[in-house]
Structures are given as C-alpha cells and as structure tokens.
C-alpha positions as a Markdown table, in Angstrom:
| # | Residue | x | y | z |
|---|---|---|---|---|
| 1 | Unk | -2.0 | 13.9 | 4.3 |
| 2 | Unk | 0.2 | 11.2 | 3.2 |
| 3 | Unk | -1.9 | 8.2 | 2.0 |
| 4 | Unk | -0.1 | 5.3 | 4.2 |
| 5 | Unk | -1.4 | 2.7 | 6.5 |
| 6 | Unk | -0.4 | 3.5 | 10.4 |
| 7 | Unk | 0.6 | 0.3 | 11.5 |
| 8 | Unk | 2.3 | -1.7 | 8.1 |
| 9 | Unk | 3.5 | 1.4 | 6.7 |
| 10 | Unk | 1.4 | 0.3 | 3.3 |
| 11 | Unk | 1.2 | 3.3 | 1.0 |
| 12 | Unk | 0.6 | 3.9 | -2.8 |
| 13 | Unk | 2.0 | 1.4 | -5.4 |
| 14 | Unk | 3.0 | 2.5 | -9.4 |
| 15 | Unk | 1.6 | 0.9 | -12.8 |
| 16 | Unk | 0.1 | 1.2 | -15.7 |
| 17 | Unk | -3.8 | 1.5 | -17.4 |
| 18 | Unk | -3.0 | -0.3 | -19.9 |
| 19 | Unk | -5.8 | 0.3 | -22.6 |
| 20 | Unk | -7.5 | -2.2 | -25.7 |
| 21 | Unk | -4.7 | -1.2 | -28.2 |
| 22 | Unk | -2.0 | -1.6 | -25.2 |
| 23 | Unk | -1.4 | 1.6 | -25.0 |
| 24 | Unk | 0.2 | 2.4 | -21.3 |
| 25 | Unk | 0.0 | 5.3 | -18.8 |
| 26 | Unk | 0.5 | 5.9 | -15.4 |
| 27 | Unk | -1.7 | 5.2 | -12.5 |
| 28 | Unk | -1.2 | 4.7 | -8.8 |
| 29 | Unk | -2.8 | 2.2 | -6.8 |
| 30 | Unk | -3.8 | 3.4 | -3.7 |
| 31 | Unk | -3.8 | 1.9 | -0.2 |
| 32 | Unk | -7.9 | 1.5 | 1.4 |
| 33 | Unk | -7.4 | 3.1 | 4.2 |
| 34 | Unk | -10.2 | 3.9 | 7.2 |
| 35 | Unk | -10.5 | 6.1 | 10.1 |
| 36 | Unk | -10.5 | 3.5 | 12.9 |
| 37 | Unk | -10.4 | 3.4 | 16.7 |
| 38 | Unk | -7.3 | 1.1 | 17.4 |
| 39 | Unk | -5.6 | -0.2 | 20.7 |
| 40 | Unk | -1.8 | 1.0 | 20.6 |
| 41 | Unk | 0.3 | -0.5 | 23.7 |
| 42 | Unk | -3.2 | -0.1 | 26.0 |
| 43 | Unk | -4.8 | 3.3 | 24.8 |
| 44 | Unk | -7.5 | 3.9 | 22.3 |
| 45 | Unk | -6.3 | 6.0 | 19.5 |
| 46 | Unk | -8.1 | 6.9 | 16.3 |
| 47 | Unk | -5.7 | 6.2 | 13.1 |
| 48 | Unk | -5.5 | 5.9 | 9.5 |
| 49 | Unk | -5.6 | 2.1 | 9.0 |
| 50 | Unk | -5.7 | -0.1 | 5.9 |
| 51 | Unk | -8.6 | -2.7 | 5.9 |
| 52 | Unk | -6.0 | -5.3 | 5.9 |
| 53 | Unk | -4.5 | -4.7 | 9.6 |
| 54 | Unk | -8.3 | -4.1 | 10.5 |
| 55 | Unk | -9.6 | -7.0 | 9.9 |
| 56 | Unk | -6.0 | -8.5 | 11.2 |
| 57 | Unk | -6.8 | -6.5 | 14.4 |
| 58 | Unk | -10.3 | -8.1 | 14.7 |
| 59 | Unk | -9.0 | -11.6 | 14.4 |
C-alpha cells in the first residue's frame, strides 16, 4: 500500500540520521496516516488520511 495521504496527496519525504560524529545515512520520513471515516462530496467513506487534513476536517 503506498504510504500517501488521500486527500493532500502527502507521502514520504528523504533525509538523513545524522549521528554524534556527523556521520549521515538515509532515512525516510513518513507521512501519519489513520484509517478514518471521511465525507467525500456527501458519502461516508473510510480512507487513509494524514492527521493533518483530520484535524483540518474537524475544524
């Protein structure tokens, strides 16, 4: 399942760990994303949803 966000289209970023003696490797930072009952154009759906457009949606 692709990790991306339903309704911004958010998915994984790129970076590094950077350790104590700088040393730097690759990481991803990934999107938090929830299960969630949404209203699309007037029907309930259940979609992959990062906490950002949730607490957007409850607003």
């Amino acid at each position: 399942m692709a990790q991306r966000c339903e309704i911004c289209g958010k998915g994984p970023q790129y970076g590094h760990n950077v350790s104590h003696s700088k040393v730097r490797t690759k990481r991803r930072f990934m999107p938090n994303l929830h299960k969630a009952q949404i209203t699309i154009k007037g029907r309930r759906q259940t979609a992959m949803v990062c906490t950002r457009c949730l607490r957007t949606a409850a607003k």
